[in-house]
C-alpha positions as CSV (number, residue, x, y, z in Angstrom):
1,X,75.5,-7.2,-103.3
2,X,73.0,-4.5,-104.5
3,X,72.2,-6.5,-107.7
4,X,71.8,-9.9,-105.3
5,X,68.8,-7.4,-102.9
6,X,67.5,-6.2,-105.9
7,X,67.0,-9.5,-107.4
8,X,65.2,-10.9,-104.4
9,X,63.5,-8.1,-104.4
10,X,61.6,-8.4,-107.9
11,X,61.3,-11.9,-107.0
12,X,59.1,-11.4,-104.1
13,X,56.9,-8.2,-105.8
14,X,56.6,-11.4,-108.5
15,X,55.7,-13.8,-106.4
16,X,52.9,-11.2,-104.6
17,X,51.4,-10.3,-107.9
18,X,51.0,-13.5,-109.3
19,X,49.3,-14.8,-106.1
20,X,47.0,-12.0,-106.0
21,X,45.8,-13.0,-109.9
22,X,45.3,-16.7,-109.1
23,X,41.9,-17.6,-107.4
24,X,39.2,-20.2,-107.1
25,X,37.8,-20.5,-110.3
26,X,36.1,-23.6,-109.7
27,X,32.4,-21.8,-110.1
28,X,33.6,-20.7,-113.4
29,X,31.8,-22.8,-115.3
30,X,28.0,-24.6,-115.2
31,X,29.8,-28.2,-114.0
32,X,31.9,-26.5,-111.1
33,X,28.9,-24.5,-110.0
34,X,26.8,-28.0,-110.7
35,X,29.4,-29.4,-108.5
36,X,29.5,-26.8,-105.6
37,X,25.5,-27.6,-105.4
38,X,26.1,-31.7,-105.5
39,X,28.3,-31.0,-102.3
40,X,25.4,-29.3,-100.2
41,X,23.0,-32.0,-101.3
42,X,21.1,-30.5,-104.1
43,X,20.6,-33.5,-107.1
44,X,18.7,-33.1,-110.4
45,X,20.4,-29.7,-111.4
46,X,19.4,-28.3,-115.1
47,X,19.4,-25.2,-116.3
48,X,22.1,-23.8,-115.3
49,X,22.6,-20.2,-116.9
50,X,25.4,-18.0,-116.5
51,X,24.2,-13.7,-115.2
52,X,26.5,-10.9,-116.3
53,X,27.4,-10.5,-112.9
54,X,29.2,-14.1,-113.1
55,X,26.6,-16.0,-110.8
56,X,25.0,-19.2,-111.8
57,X,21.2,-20.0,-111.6
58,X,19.2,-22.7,-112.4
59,X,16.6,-25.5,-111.2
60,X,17.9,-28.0,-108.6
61,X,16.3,-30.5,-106.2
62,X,17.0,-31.2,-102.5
63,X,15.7,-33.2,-100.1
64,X,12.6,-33.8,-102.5
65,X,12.1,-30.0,-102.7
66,X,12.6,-28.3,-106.1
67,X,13.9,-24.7,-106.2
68,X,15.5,-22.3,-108.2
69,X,19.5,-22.2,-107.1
70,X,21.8,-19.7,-107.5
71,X,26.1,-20.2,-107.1
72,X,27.5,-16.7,-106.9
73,X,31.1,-16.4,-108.3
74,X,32.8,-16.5,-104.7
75,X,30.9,-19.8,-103.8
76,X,28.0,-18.8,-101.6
77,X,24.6,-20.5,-102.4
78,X,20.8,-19.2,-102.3
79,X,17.6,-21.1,-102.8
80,X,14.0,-20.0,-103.8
């Protein structure tokens, strides 16, 4: 019985970490942070160049307007 509770519990300290290690990594490279910008309208996006800090900036267009984009890592979006 003690072996059975002690194996459910490493299961679920298991389970916990590896969900904590596992997250959106879809701005991880230039096309998913191409891609989270395509989804708020913005078309024509070059120059896409990854910052130390793990954001993504580069040139984009929207509505006619071209402006300087960033994609921080956690998905939020800025224009200048």
């Amino acid at each position: 019985m003690i072996r059975l509770v002690l194996g459910l519990g490493l299961l679920a300290v298991a389970g916990s970490a590896s969900a904590q290690t596992t997250r959106n990594q879809s701005n991880a490279t230039a096309a998913g942070a191409a891609q989270r910008l395509q989804s708020l309208g913005y078309k024509d996006i070059h120059d896409m160049r990854r910052g130390p800090d793990g954001q993504w900036t580069g040139k984009a267009t929207r509505n006619g307007v071209p402006a300087t984009v960033t994609v921080q890592p956690q998905g939020t979006t800025t224009s200048r």
